[in-house]
N, C-alpha and C positions, 0 to 999 in steps of 0.2 A: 364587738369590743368596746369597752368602756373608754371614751378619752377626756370624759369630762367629768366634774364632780356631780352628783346626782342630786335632781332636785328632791326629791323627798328620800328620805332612808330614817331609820330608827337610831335614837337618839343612844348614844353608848352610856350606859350609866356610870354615874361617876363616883365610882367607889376608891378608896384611898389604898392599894395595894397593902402599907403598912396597920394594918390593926392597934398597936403600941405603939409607941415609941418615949424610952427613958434615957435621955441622953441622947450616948454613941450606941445607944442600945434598941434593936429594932423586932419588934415580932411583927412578922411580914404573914401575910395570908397562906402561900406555897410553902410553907415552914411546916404552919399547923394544916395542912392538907395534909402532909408527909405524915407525921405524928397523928395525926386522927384517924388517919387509915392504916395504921401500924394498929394504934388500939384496935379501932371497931376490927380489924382482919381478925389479932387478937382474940380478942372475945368470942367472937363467930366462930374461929376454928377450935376454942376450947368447947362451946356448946356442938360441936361436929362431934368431936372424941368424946363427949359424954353419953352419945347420943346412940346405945348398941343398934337399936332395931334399922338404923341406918349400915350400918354392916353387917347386919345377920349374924352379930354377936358381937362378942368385946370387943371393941376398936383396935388396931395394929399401934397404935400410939396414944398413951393416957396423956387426956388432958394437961396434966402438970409438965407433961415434955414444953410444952408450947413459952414455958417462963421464960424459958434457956432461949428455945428457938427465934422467939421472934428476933432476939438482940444479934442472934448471926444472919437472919435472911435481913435485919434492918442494916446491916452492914455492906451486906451483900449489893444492895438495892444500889446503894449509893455512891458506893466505891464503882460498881459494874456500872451505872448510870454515867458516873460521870466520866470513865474511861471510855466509855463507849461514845459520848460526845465526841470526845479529845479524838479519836481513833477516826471516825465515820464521816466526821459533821463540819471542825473546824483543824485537822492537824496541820498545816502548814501555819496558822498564826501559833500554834501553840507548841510547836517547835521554836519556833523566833522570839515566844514567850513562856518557854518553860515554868516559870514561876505564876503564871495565871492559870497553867491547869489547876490549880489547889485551890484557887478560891473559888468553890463552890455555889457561895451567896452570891457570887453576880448572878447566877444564873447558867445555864447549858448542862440539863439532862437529856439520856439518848434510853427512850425503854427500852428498847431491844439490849442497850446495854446491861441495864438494873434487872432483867429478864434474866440474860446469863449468870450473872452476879449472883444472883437469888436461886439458882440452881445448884452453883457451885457452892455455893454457903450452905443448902437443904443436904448435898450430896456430903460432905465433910462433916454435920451434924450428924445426920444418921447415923452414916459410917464409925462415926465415935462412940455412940450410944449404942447402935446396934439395932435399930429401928428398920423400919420396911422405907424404903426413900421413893418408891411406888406412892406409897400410900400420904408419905407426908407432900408429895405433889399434889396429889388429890385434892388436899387440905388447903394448900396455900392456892392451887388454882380458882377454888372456890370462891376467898375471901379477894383476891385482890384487885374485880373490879371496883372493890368500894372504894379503894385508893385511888383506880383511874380515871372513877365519875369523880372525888374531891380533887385531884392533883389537874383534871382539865377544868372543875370549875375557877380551881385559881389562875390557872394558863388565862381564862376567860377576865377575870378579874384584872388582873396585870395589864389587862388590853395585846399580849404578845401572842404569837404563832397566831396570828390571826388569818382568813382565810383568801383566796382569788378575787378581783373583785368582781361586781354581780348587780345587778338589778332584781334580786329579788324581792318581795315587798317587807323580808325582814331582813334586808342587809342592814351593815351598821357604817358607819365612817368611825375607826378606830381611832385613839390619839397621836399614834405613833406607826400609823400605814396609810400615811399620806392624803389625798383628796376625795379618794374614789372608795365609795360604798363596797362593802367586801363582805363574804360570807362569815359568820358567826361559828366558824367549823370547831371552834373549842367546843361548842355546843354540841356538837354534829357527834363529838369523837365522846362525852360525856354520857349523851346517849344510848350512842351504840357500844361504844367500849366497854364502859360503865353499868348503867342499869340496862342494857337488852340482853347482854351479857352473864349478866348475876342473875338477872330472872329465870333464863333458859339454864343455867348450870342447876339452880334449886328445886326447878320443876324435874330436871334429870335426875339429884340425889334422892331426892321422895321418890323417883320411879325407881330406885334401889340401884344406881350409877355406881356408888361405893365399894360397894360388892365385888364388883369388878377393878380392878386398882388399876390407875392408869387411862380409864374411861374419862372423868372431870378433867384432869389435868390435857389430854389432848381434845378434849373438846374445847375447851379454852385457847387453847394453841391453832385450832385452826379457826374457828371464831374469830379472836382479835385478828388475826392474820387478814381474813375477809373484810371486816371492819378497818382495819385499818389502811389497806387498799384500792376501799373505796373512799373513806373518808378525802385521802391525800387527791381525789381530784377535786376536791375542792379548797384545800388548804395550801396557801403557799410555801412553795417552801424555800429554805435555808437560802438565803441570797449569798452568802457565799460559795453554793454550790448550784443553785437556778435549777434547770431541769437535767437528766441525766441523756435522756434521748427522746428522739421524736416527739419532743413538745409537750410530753404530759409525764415521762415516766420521772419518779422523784428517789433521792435514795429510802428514804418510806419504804417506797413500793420494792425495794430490791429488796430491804432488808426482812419486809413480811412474806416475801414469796415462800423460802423455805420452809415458813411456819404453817403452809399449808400443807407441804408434804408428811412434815413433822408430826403434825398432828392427825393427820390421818391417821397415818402407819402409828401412830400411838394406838390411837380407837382399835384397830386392828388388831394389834398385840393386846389389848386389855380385852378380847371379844376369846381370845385362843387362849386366856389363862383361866383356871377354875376359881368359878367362883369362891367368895370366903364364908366360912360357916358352911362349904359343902361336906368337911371333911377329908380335900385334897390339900395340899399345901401348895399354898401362890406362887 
């Protein structure tokens, strides 16, 4: 156990959270995280639907759906994100402050919230359109670790959610987590969340994952679930909420357990439906 400040640790860099600032007017790092990873998802999943030989024929959803879409799953994200803080994370001050759940720019997003959000925003999209919601899972599974490797490198940036502290030889002493050298788990979660995540989903769609609908989107599902279960023993969490039990378990860790069943039984289900381009219907 760490009780002192450590004599050597890596120096935190000292980056200005805010990018702009005009005025009362601020463009902040984790803004253009959000937005950059709305585009590039964007783009990516319209180069998916263009892309037949990845489904064994015409895609279940033409490219140009995605104009519409991404403005309901960017809805989706944010609105589920931030409810899901409010709900999970801090609800006792934010009952006694009803009027701070809305403001958003202090900060307090909950993935697991923006995860739901973004489900229910794809499933009401579809459903309106008349699209296969199978398959635009698939889609948006695909693209949205590039948001979780940019949204952890601004976490990282901010200096915030920083991790336990540690004597590793790349801890950091944060500006804003006290004395004691602490692990760098924004990184940890940008990593794994992020790019180990995106790579194994793309090396699955080139092995013809698509095919099978339902396949990417639970292998995502149980992925981040892992990742994010192991990530959280290293990252501290919520001091308004400290640990849930026996010393290590965090609400993290409750909220990704189910995504591992989830996602199974996803895999599972998209293993017993015929594939597309066989000539059965999915």
């Amino acid at each position: 156990m760490l009780l002192a400040p450590p004599l050597f640790a890596l120096p935190f860099p000292s980056i200005d959270p805010i990018l702009i600032e005009l005025g009362p007017f601020a463009i902040r790092w984790y803004a253009l995280a959000y937005i950059a990873g709305l585009l590039i998802g964007w783009w990516l999943a319209k180069k998916l639907c263009a892309s037949p030989a990845l489904w064994g024929g015409k895609a279940p959803i033409a490219p140009e759906e995605f104009d519409d879409a991404v403005v309901w799953v960017a809805f989706g994200v944010i609105l589920g994100g931030r409810i899901g803080y409010v709900l999970f994370y801090n609800l006792p001050y934010y009952i006694e402050h009803p009027v701070e759940a809305l403001t958003v720019w202090h900060g307090g997003m909950a993935f697991h919230g923006g995860f739901a959000g973004s489900i229910l925003a794809m499933y009401l999209f579809t459903r309106r359109r008349g699209l296969s919601f199978v398959s635009m899972l698939d889609i948006a599974a695909s693209v949205v670790p590039v948001g979780l490797f940019l949204g952890r490198i601004a976490n990282f940036i901010n200096g915030e959610l920083w991790g336990r502290p540690s004597d590793v030889p790349w801890a950091m002493v944060f500006p804003h987590g006290g004395p004691l050298a602490r692990h760098p788990s924004q990184l940890y979660e940008a990593g794994l969340e992020g790019l180990t995540i995106f790579l194994v989903l793309q090396v699955a769609i080139r092995a013809g994952a698509l095919k099978r609908p339902g396949t990417i989107a639970g292998l995502f599902v149980l992925l981040y679930g892992c990742a994010r279960i192991f990530v959280e023993f290293f990252r501290e969490p919520d001091p308004q909420l400290g640990y849930l039990a026996g010393g290590f378990v965090t609400m993290g860790m409750v909220l990704s357990l189910p995504m591992l069943a989830l996602g199974a039984w996803m895999i599972w289900r998209a293993r017993h439906r015929p594939a597309l381009g066989s000539g059965t219907p999915a």
